[in-house]
VMD Tcl script that builds the backbone (N, CA, C; Angstrom):
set m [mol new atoms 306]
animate dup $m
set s [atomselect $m all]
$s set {name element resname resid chain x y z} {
  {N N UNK 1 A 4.357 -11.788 -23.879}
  {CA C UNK 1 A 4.497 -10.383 -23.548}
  {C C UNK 1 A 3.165 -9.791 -23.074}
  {N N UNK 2 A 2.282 -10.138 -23.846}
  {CA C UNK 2 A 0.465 -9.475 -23.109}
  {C C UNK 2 A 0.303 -10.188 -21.959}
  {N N UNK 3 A 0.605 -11.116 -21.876}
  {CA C UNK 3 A 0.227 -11.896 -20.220}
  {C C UNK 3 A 0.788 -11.346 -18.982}
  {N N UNK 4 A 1.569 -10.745 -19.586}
  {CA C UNK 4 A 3.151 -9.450 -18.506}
  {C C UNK 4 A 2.830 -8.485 -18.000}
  {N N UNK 5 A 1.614 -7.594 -19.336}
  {CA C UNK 5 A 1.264 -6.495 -19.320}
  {C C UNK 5 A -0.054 -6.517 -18.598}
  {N N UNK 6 A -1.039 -7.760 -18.948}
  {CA C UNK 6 A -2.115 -7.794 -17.868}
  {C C UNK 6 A -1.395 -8.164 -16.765}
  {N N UNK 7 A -0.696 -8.820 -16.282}
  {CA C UNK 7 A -0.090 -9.404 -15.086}
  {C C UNK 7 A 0.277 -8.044 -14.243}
  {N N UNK 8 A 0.860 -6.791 -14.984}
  {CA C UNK 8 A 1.582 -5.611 -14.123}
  {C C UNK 8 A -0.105 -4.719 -14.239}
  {N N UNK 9 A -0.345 -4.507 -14.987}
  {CA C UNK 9 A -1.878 -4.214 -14.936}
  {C C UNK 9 A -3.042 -4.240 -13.357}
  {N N UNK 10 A -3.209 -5.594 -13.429}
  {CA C UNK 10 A -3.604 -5.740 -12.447}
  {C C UNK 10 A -3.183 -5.603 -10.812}
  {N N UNK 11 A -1.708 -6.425 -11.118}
  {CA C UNK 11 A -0.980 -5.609 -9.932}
  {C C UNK 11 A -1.242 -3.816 -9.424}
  {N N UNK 12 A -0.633 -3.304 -10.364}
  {CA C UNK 12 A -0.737 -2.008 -10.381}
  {C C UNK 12 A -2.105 -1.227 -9.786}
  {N N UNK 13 A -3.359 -2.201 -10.248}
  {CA C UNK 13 A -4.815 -1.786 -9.669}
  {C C UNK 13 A -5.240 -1.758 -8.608}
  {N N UNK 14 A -4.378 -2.722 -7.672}
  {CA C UNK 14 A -4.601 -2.814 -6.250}
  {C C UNK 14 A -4.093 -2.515 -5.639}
  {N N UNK 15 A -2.753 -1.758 -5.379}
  {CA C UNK 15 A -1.782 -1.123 -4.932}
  {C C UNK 15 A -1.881 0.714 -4.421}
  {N N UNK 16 A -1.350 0.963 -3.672}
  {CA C UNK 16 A -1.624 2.836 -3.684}
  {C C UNK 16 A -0.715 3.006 -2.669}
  {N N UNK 17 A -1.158 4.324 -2.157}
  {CA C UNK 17 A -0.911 4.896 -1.179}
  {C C UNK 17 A -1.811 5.884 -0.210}
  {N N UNK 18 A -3.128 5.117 -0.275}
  {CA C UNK 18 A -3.899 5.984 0.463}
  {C C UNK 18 A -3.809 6.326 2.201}
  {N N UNK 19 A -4.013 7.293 2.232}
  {CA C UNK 19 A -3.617 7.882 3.906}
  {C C UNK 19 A -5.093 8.050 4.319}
  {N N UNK 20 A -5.407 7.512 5.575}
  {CA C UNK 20 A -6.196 8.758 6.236}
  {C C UNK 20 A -5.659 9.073 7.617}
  {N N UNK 21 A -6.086 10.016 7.809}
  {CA C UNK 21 A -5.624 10.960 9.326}
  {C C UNK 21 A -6.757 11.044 10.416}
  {N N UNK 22 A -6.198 9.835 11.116}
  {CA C UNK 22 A -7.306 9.794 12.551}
  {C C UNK 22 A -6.962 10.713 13.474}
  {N N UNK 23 A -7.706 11.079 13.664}
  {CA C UNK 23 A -8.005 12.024 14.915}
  {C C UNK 23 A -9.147 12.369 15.558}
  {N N UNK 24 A -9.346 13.219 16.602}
  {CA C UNK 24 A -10.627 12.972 17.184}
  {C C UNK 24 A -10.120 13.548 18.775}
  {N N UNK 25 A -11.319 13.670 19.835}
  {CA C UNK 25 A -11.041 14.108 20.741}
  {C C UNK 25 A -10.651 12.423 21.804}
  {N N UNK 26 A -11.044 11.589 20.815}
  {CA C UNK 26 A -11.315 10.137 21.424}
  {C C UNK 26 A -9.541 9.516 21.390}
  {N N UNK 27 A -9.666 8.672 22.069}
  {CA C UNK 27 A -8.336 7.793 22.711}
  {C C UNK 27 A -8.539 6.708 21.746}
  {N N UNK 28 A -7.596 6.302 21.185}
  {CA C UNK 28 A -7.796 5.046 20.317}
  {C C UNK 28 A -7.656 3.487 20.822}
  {N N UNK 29 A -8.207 2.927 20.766}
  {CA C UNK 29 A -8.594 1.761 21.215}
  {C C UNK 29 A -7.629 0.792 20.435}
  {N N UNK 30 A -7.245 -0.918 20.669}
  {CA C UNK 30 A -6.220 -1.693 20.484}
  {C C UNK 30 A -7.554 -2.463 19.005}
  {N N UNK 31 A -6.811 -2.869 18.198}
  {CA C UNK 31 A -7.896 -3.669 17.027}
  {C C UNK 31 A -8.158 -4.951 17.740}
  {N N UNK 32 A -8.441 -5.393 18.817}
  {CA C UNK 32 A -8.722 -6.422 19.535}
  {C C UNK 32 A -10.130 -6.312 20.338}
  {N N UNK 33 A -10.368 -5.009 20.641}
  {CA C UNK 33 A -11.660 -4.622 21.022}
  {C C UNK 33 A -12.923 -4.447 20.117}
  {N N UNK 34 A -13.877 -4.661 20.838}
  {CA C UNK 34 A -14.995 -4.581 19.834}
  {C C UNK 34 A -15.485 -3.774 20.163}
  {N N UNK 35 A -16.630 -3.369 19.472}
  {CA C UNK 35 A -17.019 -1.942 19.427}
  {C C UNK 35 A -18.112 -1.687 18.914}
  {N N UNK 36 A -19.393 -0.755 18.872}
  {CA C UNK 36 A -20.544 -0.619 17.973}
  {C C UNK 36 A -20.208 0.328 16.615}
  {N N UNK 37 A -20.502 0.016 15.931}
  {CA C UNK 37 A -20.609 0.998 14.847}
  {C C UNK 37 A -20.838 2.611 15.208}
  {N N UNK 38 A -19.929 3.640 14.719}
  {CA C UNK 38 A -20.947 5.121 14.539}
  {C C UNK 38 A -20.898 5.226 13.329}
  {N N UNK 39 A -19.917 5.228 12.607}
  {CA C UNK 39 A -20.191 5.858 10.861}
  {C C UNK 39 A -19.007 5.347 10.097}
  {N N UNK 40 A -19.315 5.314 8.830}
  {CA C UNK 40 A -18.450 4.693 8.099}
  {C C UNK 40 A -18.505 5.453 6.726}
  {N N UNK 41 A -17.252 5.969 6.308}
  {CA C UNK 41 A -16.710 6.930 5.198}
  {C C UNK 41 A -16.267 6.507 4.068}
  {N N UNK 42 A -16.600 7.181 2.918}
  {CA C UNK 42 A -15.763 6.750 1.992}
  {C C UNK 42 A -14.780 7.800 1.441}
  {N N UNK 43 A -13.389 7.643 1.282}
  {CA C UNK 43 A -12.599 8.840 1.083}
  {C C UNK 43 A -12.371 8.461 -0.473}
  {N N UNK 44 A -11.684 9.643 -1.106}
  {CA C UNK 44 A -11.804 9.244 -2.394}
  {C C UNK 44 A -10.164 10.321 -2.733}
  {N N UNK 45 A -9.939 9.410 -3.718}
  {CA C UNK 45 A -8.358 9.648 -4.014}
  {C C UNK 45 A -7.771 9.749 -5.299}
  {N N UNK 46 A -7.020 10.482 -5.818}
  {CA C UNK 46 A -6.264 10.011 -6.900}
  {C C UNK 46 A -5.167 10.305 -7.215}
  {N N UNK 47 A -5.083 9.613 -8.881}
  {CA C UNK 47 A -2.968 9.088 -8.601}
  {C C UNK 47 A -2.450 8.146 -7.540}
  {N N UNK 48 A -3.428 7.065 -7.534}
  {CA C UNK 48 A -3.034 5.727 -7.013}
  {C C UNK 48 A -3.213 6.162 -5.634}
  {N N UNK 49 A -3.488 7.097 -5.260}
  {CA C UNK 49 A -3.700 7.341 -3.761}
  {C C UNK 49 A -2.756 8.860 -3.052}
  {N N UNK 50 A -2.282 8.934 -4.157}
  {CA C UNK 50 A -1.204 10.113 -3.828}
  {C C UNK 50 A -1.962 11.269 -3.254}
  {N N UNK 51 A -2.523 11.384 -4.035}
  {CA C UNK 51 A -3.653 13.153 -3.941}
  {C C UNK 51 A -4.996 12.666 -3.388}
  {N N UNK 52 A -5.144 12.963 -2.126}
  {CA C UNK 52 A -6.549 13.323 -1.577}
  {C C UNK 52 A -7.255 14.024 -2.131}
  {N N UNK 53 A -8.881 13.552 -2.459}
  {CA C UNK 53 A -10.053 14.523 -2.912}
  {C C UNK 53 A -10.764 14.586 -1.771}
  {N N UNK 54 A -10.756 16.257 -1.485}
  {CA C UNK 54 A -11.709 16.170 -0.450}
  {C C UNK 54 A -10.509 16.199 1.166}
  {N N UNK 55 A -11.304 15.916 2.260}
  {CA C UNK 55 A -10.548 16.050 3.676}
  {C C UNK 55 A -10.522 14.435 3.756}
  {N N UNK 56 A -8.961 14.052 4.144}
  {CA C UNK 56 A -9.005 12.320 4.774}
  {C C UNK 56 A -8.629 11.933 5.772}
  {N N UNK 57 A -9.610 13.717 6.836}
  {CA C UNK 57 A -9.333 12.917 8.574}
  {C C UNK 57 A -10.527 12.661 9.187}
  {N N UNK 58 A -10.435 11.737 9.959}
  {CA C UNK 58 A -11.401 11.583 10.864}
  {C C UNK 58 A -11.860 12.398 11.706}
  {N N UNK 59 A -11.376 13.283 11.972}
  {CA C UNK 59 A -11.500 14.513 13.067}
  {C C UNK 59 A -13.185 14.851 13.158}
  {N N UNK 60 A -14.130 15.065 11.595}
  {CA C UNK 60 A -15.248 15.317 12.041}
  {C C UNK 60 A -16.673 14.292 12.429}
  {N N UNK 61 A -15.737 12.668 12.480}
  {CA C UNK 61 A -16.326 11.511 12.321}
  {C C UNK 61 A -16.560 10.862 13.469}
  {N N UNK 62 A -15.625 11.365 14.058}
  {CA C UNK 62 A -15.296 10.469 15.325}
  {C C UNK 62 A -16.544 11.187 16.892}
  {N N UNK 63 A -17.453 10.752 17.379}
  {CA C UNK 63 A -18.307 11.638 18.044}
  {C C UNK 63 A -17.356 12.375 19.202}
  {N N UNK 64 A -18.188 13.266 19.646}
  {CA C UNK 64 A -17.259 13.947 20.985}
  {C C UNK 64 A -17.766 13.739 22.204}
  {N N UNK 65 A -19.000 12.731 22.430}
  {CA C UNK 65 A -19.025 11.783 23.772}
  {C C UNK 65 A -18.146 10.688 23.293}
  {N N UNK 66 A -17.502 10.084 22.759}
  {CA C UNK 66 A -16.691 8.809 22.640}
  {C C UNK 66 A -15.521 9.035 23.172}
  {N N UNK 67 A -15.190 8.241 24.209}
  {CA C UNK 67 A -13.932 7.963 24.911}
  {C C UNK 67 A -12.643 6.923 24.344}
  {N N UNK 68 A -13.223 6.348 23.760}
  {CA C UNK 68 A -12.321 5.434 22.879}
  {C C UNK 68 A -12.773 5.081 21.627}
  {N N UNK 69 A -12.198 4.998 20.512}
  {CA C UNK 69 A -12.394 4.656 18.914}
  {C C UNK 69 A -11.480 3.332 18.571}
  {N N UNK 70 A -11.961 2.549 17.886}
  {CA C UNK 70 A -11.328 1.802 17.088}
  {C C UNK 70 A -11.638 2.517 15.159}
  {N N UNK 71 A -10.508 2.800 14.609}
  {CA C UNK 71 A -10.889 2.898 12.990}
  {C C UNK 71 A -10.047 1.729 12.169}
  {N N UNK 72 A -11.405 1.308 11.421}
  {CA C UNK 72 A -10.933 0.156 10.302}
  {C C UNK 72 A -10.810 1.020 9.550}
  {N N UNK 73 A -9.827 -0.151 7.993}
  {CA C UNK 73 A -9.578 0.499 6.928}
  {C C UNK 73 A -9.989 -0.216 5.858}
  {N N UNK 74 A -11.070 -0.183 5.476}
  {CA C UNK 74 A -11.645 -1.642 3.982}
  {C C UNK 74 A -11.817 -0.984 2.779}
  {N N UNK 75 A -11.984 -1.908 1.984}
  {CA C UNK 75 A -11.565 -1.921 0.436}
  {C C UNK 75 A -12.694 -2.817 0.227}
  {N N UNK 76 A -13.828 -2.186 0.247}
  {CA C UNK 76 A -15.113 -2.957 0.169}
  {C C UNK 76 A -15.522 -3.514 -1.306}
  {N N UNK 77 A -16.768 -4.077 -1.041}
  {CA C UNK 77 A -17.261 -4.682 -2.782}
  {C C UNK 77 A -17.696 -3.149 -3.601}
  {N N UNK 78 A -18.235 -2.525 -2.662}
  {CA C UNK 78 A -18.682 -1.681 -3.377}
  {C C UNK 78 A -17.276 0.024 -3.999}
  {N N UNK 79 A -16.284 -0.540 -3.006}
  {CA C UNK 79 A -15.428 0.548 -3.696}
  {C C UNK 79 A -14.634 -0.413 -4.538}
  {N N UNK 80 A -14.818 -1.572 -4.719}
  {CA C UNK 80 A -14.069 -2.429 -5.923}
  {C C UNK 80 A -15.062 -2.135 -7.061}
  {N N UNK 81 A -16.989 -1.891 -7.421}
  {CA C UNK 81 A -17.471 -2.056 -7.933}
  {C C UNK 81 A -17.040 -0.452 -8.507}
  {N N UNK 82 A -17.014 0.860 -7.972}
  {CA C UNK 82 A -16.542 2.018 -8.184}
  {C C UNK 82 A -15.440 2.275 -8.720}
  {N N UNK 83 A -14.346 1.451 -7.937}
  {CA C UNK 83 A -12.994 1.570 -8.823}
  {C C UNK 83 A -12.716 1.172 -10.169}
  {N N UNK 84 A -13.547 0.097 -10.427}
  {CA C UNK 84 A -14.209 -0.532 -11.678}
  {C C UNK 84 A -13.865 0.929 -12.812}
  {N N UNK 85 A -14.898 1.573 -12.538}
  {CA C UNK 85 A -15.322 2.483 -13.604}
  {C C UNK 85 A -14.663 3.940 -13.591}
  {N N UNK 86 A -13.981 4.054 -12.316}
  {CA C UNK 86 A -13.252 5.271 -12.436}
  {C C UNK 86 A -11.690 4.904 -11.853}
  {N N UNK 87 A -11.295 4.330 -12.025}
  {CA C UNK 87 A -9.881 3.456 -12.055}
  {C C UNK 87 A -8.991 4.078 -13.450}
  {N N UNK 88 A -9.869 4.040 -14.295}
  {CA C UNK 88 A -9.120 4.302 -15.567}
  {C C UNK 88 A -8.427 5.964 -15.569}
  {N N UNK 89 A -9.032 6.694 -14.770}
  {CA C UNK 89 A -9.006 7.973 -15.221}
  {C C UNK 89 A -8.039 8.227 -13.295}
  {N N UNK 90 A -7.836 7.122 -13.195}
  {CA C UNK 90 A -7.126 6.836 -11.311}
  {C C UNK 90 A -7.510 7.679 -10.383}
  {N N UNK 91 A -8.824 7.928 -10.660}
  {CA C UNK 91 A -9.536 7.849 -9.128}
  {C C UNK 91 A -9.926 6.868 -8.340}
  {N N UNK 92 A -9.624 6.972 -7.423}
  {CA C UNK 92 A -10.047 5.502 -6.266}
  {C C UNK 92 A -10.711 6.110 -4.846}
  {N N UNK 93 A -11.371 4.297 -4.913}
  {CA C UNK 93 A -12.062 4.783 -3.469}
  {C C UNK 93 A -11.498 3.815 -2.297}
  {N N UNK 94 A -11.627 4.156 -0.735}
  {CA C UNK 94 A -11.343 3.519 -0.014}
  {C C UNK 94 A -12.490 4.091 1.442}
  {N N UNK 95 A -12.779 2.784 1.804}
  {CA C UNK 95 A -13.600 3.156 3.209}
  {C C UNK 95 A -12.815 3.120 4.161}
  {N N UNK 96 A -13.326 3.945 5.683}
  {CA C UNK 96 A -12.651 3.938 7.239}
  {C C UNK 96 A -14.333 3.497 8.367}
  {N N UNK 97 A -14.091 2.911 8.457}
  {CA C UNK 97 A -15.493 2.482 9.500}
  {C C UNK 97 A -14.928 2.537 10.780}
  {N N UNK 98 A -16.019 3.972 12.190}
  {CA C UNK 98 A -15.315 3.895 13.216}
  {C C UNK 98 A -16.018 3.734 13.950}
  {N N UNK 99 A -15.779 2.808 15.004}
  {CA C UNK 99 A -16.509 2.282 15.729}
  {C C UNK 99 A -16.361 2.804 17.067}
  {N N UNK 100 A -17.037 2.899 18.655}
  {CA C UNK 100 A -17.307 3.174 19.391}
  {C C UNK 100 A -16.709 2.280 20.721}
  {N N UNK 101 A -15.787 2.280 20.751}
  {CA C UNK 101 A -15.553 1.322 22.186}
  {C C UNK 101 A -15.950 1.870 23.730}
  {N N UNK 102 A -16.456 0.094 24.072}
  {CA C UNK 102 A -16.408 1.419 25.395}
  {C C UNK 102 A -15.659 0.389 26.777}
}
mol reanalyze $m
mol bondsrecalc $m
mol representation Tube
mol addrep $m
């Protein structure tokens, strides 16, 4: 029965529903293109992802000379090392890194 409960446990830790909302004056680019880096966010969430803390659009991220964007969505070491310690109380973190195509 405890092997069940860590077993749904952990499941449960990696799972959500986090949103973010791209937007921007920029055209979005195919995830096949490459691109330079401009900035990379960390949004922060809770209730498994339900409730946004804070704004989770890109709108003020994305530059306004950029003609095309690619946005990733990662679950880095360092928001695994964060979720660590504020997981319990289900706040979570998640990064968007957007890059610059041209």
């Amino acid at each position: 029965m405890a092997i069940w409960s860590l077993l749904f446990i952990f499941v449960v830790s990696f799972t959500g529903c986090y949103t973010i909302k791209v937007g921007g004056n920029a055209q979005l680019a195919s995830s096949d293109q490459e691109g330079n880096l401009v900035t990379s966010k960390r949004y922060w969430y809770a209730l498994y992802g339900l409730i946004p803390l804070g704004d989770n659009s890109t709108d003020n991220h994305i530059p306004a000379s950029a003609t095309k964007v690619r946005v990733e969505t990662k679950y880095t070491i360092l928001d695994f090392f964060i979720n660590i310690f504020t997981g319990w109380i289900t706040i979570y973190t998640f990064t968007a890194q957007i890059y610059e195509v041209k």
